[in-house]
KOLRODO-546752 format. One line per 4 residues: number of its first residue (from 1); for each residue x negated, y negated, z negated of N, C-alpha, C, CB. Coordinates in steps of 0.02 Angstrom, whole numbers, plus 50000, padded with zeros to 5 digits. Glycine has a CB too. Layout:
NUM) X,Y,Z,X,Y,Z,X,Y,Z,X,Y,Z ~ ...
//
This chain:
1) 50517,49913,53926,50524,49931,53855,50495,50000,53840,50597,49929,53835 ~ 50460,50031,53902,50426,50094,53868,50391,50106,53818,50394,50117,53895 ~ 50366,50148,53792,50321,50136,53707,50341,50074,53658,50231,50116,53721 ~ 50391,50054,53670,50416,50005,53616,50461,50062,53580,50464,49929,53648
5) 50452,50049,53528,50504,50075,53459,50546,50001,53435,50444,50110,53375 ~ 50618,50040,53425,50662,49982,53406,50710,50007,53361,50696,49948,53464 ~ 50708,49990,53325,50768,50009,53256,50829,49981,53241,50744,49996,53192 ~ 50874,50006,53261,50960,49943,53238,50993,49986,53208,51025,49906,53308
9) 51019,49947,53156,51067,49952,53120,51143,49967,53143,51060,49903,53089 ~ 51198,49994,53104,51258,49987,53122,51254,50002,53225,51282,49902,53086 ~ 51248,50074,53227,51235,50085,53292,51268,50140,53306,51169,50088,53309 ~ 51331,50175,53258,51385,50230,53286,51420,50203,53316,51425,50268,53245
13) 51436,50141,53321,51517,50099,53365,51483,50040,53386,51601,50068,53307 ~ 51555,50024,53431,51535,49931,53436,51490,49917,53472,51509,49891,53373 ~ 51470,49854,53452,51414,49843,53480,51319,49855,53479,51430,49798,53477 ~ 51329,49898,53414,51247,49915,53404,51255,49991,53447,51214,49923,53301
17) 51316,50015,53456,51279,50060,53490,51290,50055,53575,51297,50129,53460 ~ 51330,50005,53572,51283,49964,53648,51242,49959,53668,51273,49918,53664 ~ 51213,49934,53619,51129,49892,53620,51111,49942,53637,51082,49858,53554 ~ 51100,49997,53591,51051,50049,53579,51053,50101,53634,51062,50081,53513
21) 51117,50108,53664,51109,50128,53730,51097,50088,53795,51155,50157,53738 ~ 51094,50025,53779,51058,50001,53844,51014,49972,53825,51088,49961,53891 ~ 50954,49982,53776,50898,49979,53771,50850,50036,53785,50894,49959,53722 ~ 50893,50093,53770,50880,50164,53771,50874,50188,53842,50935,50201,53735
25) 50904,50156,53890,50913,50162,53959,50859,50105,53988,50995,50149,53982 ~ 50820,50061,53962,50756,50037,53984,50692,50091,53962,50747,49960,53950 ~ 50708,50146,53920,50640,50175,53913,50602,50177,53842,50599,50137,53958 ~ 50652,50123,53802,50617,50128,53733,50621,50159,53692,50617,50093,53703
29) 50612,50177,53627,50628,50229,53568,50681,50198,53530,50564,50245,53518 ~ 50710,50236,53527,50783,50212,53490,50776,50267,53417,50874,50234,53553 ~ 50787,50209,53366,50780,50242,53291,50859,50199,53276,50690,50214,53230 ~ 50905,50244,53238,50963,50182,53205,50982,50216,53151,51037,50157,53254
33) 51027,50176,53106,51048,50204,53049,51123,50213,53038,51023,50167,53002 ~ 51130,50263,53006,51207,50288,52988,51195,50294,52916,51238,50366,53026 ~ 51262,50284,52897,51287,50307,52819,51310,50379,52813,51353,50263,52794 ~ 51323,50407,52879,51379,50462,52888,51350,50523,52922,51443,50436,52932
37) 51309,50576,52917,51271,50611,52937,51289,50621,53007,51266,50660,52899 ~ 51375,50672,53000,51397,50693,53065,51401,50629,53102,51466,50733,53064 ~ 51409,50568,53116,51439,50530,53144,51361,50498,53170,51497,50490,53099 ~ 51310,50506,53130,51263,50495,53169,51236,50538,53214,51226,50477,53140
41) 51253,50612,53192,51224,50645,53232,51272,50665,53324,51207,50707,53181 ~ 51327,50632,53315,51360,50646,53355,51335,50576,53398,51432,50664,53333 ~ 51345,50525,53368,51313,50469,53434,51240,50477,53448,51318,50383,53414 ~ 51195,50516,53420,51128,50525,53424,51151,50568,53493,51082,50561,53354
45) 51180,50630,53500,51187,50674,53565,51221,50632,53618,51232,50744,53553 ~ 51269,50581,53619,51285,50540,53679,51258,50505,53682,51332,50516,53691 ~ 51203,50455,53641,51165,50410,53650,51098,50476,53732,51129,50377,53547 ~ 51092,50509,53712,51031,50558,53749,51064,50588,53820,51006,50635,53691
49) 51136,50598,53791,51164,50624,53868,51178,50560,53908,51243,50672,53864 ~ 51199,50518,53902,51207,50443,53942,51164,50410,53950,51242,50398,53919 ~ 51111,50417,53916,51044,50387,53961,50973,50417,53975,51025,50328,53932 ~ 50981,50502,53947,50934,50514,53974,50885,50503,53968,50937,50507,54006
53) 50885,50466,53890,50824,50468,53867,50820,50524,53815,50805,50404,53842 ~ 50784,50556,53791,50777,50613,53716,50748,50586,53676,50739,50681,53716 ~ 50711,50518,53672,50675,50463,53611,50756,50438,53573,50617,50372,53660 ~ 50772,50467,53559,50825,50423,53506,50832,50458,53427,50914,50424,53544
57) 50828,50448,53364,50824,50454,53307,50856,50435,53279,50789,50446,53287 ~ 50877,50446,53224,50940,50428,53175,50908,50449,53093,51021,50485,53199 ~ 50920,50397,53053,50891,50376,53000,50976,50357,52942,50831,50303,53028 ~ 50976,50402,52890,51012,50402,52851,51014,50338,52817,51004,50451,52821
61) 51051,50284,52809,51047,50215,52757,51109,50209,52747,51014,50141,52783 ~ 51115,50174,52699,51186,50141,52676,51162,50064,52636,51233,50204,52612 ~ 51170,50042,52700,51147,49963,52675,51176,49933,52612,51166,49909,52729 ~ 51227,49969,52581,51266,49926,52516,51216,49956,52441,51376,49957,52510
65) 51169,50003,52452,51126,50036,52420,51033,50015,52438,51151,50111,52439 ~ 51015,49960,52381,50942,49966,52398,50906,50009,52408,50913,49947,52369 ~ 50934,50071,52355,50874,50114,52343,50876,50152,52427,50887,50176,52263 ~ 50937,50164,52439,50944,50202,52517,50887,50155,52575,51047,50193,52552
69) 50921,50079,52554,50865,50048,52613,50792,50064,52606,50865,49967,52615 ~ 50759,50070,52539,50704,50072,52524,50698,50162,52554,50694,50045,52441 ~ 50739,50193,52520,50699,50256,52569,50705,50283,52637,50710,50312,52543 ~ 50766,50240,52680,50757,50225,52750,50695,50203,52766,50801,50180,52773
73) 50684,50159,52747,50612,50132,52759,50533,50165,52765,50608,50092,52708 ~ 50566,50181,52695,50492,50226,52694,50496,50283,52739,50472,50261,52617 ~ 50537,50340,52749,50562,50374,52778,50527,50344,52878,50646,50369,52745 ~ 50567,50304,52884,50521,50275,52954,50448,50249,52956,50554,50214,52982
77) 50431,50230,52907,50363,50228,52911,50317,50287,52907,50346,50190,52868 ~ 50332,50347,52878,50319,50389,52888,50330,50445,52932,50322,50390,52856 ~ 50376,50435,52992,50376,50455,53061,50350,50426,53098,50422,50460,53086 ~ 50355,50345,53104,50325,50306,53152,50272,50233,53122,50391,50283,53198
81) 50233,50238,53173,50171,50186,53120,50175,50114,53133,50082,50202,53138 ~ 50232,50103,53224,50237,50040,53229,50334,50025,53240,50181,50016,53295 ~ 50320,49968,53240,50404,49943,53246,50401,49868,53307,50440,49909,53141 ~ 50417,49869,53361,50432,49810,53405,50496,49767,53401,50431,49834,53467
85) 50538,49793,53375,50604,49750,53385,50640,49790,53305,50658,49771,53482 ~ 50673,49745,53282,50725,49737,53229,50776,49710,53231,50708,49715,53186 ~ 50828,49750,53237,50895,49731,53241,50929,49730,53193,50925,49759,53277 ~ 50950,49689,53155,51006,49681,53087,51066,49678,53124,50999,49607,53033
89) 51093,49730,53148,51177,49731,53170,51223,49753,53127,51193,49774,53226 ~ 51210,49776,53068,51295,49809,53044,51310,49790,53001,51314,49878,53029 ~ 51367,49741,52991,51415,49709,52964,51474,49740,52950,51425,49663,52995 ~ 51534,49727,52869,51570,49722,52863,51604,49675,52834,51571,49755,52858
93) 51683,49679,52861,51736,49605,52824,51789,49640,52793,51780,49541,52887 ~ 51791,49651,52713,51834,49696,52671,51875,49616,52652,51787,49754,52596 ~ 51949,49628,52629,51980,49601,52607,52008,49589,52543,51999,49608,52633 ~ 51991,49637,52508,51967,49652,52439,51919,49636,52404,51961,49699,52431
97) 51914,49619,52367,51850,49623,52330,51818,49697,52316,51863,49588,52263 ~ 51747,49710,52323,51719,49787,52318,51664,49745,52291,51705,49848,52393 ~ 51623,49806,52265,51561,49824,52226,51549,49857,52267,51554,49852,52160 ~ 51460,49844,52276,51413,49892,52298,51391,49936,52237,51352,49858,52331
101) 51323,49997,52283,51307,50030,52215,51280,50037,52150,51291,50053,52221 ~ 51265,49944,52190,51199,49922,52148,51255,49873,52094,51122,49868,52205 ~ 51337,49848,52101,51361,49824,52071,51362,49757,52090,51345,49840,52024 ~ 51341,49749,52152,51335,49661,52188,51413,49677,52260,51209,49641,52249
105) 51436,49604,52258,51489,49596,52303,51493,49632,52364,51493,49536,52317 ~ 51524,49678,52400,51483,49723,52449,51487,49670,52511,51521,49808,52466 ~ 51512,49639,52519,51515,49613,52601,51409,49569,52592,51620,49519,52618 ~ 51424,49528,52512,51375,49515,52508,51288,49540,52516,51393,49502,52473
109) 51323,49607,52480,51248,49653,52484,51261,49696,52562,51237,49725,52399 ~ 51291,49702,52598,51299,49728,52653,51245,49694,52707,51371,49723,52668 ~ 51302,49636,52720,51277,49583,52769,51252,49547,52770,51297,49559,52792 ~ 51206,49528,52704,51148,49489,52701,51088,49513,52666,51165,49432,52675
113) 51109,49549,52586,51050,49580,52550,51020,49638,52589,51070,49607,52480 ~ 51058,49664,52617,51038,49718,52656,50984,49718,52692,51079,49733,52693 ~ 51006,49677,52759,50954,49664,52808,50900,49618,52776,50984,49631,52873 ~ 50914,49593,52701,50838,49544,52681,50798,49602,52680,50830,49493,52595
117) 50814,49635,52648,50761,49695,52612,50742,49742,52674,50805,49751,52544 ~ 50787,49764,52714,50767,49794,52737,50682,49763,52799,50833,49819,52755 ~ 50729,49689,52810,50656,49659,52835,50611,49657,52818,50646,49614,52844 ~ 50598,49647,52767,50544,49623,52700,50517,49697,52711,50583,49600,52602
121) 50530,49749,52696,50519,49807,52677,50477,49816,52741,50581,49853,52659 ~ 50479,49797,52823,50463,49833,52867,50420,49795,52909,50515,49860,52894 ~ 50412,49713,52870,50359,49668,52890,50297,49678,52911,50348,49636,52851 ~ 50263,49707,52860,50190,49749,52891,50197,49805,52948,50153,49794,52828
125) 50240,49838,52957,50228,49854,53034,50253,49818,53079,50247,49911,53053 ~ 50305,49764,53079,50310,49749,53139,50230,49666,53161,50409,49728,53143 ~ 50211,49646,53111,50164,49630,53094,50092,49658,53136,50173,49643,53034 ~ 50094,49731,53114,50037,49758,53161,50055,49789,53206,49992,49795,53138
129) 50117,49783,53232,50150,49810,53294,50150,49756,53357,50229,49831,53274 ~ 50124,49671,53345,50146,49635,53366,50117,49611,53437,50151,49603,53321 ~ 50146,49580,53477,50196,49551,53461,50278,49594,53446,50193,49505,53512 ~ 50316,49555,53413,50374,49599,53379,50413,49545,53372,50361,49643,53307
133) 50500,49569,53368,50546,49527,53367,50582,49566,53305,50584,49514,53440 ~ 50608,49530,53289,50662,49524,53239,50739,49501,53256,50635,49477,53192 ~ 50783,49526,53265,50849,49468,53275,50908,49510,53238,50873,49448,53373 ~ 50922,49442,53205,50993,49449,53167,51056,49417,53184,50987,49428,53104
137) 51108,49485,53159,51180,49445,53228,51208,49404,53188,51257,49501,53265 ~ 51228,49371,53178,51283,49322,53131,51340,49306,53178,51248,49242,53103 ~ 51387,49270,53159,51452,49257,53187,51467,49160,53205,51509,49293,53123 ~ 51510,49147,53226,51520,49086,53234,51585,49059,53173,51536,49079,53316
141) 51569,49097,53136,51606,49104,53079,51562,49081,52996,51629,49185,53086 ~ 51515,49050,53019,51458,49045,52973,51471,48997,52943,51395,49041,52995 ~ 51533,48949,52943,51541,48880,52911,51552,48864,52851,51583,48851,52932 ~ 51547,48820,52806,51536,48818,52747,51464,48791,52731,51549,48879,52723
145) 51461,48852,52640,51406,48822,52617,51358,48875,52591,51424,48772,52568 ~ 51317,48894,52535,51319,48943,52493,51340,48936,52431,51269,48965,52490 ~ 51384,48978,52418,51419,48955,52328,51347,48974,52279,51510,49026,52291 ~ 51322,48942,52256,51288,48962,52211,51310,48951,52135,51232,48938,52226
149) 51363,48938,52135,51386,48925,52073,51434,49012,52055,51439,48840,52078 ~ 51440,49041,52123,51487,49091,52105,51466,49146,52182,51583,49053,52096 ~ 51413,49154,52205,51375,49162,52273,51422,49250,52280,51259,49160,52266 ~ 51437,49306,52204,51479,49336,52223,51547,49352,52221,51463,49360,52219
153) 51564,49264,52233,51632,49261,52226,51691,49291,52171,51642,49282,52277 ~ 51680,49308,52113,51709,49339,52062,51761,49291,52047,51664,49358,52006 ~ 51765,49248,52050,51838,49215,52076,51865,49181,52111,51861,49192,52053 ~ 51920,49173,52144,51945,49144,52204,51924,49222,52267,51894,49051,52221
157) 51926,49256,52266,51876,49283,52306,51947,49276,52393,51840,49385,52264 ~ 51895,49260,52438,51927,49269,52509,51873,49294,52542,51957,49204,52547 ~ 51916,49366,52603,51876,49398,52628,51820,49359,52685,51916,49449,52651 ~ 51876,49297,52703,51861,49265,52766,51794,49191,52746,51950,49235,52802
161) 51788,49188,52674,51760,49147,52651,51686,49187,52632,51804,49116,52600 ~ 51685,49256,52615,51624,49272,52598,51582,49318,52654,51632,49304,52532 ~ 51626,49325,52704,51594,49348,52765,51552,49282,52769,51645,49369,52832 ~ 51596,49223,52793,51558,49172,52827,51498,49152,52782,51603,49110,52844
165) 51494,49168,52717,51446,49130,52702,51377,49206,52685,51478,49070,52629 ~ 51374,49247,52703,51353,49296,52727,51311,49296,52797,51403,49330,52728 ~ 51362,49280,52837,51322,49249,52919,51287,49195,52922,51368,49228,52978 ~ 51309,49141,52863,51279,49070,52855,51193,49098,52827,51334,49012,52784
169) 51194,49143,52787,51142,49162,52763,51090,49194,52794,51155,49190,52726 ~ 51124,49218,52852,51086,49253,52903,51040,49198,52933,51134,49288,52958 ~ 51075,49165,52932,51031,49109,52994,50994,49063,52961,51081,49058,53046 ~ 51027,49054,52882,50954,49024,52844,50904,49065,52814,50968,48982,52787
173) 50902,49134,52824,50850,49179,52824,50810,49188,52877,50870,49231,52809 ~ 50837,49165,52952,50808,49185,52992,50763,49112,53008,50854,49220,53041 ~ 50781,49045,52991,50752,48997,52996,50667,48985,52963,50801,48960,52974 ~ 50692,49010,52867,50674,49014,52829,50599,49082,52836,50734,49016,52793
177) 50620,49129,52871,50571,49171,52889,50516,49148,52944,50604,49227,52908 ~ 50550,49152,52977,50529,49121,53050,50468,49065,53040,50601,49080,53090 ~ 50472,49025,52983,50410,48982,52968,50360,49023,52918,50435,48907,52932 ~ 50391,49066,52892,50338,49106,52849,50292,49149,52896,50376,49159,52795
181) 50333,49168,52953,50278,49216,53011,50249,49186,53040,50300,49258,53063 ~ 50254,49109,53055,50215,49068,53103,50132,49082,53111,50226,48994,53080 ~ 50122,49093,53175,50051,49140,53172,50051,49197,53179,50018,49142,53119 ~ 50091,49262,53174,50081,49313,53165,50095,49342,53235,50113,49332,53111
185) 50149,49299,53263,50157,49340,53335,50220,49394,53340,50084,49389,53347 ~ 50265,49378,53261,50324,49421,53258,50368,49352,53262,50334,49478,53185 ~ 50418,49369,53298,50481,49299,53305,50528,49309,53283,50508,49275,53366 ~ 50571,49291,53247,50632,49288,53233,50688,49241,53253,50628,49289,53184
189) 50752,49271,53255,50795,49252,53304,50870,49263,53251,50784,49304,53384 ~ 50914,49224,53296,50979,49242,53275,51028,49241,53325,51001,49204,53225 ~ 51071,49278,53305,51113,49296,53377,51197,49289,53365,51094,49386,53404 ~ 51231,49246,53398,51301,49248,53385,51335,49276,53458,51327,49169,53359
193) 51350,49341,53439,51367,49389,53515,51435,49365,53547,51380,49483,53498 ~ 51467,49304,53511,51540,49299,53549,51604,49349,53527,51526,49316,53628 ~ 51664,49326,53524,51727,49368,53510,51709,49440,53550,51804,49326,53543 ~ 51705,49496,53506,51693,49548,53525,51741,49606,53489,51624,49551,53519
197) 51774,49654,53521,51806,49715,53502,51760,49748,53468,51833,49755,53555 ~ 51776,49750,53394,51734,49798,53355,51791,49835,53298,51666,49752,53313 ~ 51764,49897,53275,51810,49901,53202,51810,49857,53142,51796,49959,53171 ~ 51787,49793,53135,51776,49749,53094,51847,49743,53073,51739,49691,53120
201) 51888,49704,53104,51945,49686,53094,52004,49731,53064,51958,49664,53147 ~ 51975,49780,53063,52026,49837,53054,52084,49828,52992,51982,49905,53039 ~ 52059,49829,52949,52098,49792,52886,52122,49743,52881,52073,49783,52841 ~ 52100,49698,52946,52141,49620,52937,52218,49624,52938,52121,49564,53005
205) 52260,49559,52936,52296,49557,52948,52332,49589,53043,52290,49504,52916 ~ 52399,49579,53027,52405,49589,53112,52417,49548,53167,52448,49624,53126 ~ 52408,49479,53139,52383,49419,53201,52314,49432,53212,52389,49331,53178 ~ 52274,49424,53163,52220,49420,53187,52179,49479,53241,52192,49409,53132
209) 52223,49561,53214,52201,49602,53242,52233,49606,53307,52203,49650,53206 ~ 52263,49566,53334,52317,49589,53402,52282,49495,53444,52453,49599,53368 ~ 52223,49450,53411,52194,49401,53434,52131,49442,53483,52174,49351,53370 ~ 52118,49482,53432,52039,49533,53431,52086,49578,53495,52007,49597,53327
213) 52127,49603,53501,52148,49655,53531,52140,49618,53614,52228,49682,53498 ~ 52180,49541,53619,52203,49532,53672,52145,49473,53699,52282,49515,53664 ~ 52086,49448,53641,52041,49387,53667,51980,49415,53667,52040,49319,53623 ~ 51954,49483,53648,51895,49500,53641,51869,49513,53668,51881,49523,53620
217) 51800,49521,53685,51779,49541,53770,51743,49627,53720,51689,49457,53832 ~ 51735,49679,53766,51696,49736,53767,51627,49740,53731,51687,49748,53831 ~ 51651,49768,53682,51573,49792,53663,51517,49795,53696,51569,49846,53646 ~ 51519,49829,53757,51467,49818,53805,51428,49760,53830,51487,49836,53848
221) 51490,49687,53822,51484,49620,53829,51436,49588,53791,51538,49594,53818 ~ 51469,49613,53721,51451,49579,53679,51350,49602,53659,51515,49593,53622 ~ 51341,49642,53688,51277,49693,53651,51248,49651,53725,51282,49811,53639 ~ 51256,49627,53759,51216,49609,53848,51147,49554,53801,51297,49535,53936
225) 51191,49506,53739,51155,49451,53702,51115,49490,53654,51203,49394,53666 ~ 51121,49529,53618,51072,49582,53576,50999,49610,53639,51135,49669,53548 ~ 51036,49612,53713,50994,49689,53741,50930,49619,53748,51033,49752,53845 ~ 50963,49561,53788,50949,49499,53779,50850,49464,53748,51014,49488,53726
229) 50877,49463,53695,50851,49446,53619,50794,49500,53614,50915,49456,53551 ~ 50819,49544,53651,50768,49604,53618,50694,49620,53680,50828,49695,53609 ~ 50708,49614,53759,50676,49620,53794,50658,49561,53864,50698,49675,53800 ~ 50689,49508,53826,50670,49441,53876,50620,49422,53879,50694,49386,53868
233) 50561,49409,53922,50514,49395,53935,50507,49325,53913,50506,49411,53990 ~ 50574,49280,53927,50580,49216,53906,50564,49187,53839,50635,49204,53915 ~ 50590,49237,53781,50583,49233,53719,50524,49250,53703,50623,49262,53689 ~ 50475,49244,53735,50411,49285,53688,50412,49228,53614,50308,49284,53744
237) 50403,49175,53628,50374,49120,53598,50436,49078,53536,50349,49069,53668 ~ 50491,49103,53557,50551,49062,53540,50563,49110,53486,50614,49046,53598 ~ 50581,49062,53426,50571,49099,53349,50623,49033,53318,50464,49104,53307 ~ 50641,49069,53278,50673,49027,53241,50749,48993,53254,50627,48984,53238
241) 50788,49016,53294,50817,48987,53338,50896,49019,53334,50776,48997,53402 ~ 50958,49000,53351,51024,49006,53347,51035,49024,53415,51060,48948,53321 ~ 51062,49074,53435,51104,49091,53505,51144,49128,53498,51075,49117,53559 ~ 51192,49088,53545,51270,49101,53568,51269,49134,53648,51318,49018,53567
245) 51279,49216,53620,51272,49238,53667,51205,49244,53715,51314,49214,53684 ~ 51181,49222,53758,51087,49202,53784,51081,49138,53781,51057,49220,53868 ~ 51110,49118,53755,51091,49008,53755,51059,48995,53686,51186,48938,53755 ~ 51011,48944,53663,51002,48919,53614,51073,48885,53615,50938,48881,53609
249) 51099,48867,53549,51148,48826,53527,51119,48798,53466,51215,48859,53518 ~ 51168,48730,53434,51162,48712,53379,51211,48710,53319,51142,48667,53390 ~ 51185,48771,53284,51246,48784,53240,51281,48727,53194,51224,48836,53193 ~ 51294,48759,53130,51328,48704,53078,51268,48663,53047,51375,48743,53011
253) 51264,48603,53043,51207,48571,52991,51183,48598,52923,51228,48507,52971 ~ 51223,48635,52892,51195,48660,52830,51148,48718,52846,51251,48681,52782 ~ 51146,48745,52915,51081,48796,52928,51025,48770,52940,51085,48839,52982 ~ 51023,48733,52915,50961,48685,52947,50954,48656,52881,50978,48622,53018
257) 50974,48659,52825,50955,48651,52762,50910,48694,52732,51004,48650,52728 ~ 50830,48665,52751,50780,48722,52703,50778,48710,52652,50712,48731,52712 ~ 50798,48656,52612,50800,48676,52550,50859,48739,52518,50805,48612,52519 ~ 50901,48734,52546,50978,48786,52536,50930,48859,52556,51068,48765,52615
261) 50872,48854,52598,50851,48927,52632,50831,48957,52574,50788,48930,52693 ~ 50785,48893,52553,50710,48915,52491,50754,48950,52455,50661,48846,52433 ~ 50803,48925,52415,50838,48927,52356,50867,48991,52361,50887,48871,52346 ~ 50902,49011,52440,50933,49047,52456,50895,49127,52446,50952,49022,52515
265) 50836,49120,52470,50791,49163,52488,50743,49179,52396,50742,49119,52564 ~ 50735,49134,52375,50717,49147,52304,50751,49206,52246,50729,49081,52277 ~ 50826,49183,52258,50893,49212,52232,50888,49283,52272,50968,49160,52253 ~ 50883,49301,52321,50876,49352,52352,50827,49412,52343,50872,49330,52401
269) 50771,49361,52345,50714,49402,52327,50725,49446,52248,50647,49346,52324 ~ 50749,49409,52197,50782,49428,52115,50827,49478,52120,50826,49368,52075 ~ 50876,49480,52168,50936,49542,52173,50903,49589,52217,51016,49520,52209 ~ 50857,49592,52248,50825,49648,52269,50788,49682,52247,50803,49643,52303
273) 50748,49633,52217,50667,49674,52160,50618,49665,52218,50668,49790,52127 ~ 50614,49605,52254,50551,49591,52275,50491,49545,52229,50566,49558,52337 ~ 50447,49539,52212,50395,49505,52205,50376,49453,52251,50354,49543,52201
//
C-alpha cells in the first residue's frame, strides 16, 4: 500500500480508526475526516505514534452539511491530486428525530446523502488515480424498503427503521454505481463488518446496549473486513458486490432492485445539487 492515498471517513473511534491504523501500518497515506478539530487532531498524533507512519492527515467535514462535504473535497483535491481507496465509514443511529444543516433527516443525510456526494464529488480522481476502490460499510440491518412516499420519515419516525433503510441505500448505490464505472478500473464494493463495539449504540435503549456490550466483537475485528476491501489483491476485479465481513454474501432482494437504485439515486442527486 505504499504511495497509495486513502481517505475514510468517521476515523476518531471504532472502527474507521482501525482501518486507518492498520492501513497506515502497511505504508499508505492516511487522509480522514472529523467534525471536531481537537478530536481529530488528537487521533491524528496516535494514529503516527502507533504506526509509525507521519503520512496521516486530517480533513475537517461534517457529513450532515453539504456545503462542509463540498469543501472537504475541494480542500483534498487541492493537497493531493490522486485518491486509491474510499472509505464511506461514519455512520449514525439517533433516536429522535434531528435535522441536518441543510434541514434533511440527519441519520438520512449522514449515512447515505453524505457519502453520495461525497463520492460523486471525488470520482475524477479516483478515476485518474486508477485502478481505485471505493467501499461502503452498511449493516445487516438493511431490511426493508425505501419509503419514498415519506423517505424522511416525518411521520411514524423509528430510529431503527431509518438507519436500516439508510444502509439499504448504501448498497443500492453501490450496485447502482458500480455499473456506471464499468470500464474505468475504479470498483465498488460494500461491506457489512459484523456485530461490532462502536459508540453507535450509545443512546439506545439498555438491552440493546448491554447485547453490543456482551456479543460484539472489537473494533479491531470488525475494521480486519474494511483493511480487507481495501488492499486484497483478490478484489482487483470484483465490483459491485455485498460482503459480510471478507465473503461475498447475498443480501435482502430489494438490493438488487435497479429500478429502486435509479429512482433512488435520481432523488439523491436533487437533495444534493448534482446535475
Amino acid at each position: 500500500m505504499k504511495n497509495k492515498i486513502i481517505l475514510i471517513t468517521g476515523a476518531t473511534s471504532g472502527i474507521g480508526r482501525e482501518t486507518a491504523k492498520g492501513l497506515a501500518k502497511s505504508g499508505a497515506t492516511i487522509v480522514f475526516t472529523t467534525r471536531d478539530d481537537s478530536k481529530g487532531k488528537k487521533t491524528k498524533k496516535m494514529l503516527i505514534k502507533s504506526t509509525q507512519n507521519k503520512n496521516i492527515d486530517v480533513l475537517k467535514c461534517d457529513l450532515a452539511s453539504f456545503e462542509s462535504i463540498r469543501d472537504c473535497c475541494k480542500e483534498f483535491k487541492l493537497k493531493y491530486d490522486c485518491l486509491h481507496v474510499l472509505i464511506n465509514n461514519a455512520a449514525i443511529l439517533d433516536f429522535k428525530r434531528r435535522v441536518s444543516k441543510d434541514g434533511v433527516e440527519n441519520m438520512f443525510a449522514t449515512n447515505y446523502l453524505g457519502p453520495f456526494l461525497m463520492t460523486n464529488l471525488l470520482l475524477n480522481v479516483l478515476k485518474k488515480s486508477n485502478p481505485s476502490r471505493i467501499i461502503n460499510v452498511t449493516s445487516g440491518l438493511h431490511k426493508g424498503t425505501i419509503n419514498f412516499d415519506d423517505i424522511e420519515f416525518k411521520q411514524n419516525f423509528s430510529g431503527y427503521k431509518v438507519y436500516s433503510q439508510s444502509k439499504l441505500g448504501l448498497i443500492l448505490f453501490t450496485r447502482f454505481l458500480a455499473k456506471k464505472l464499468k470500464g474505468t478500473d475504479v470498483t465498488v464494493n460494500c461491506v457489512n463488518p459484523g456485530g461490532t463495539k462502536t459508540r453507535i449504540l450509545r443512546n439506545a435503549d439498555v438491552f440493546s446496549r448491554m447485547v453490543l456490550k456482551f456479543k460484539a466483537k472489537h473494533p479491531s475485528k470488525g475494521a480486519e473486513a474494511l483493511i480487507y476491501l481495501a488492499n486484497s489483491l483478490d478484489l482487483e476485479n470484483i465490483t459491485g458486490e455485498y460482503f459480510l465481513e471478507k465473503n461475498i454474501k447475498k443480501p435482502s432482494d430489494e438490493s438488487y432492485d435497479m429500478a429502486l437504485a435509479k429512482k433512488l439515486w435520481n432523488i439523491s442527486k436533487q437533495y444534493v445539487g448534482l446535475t
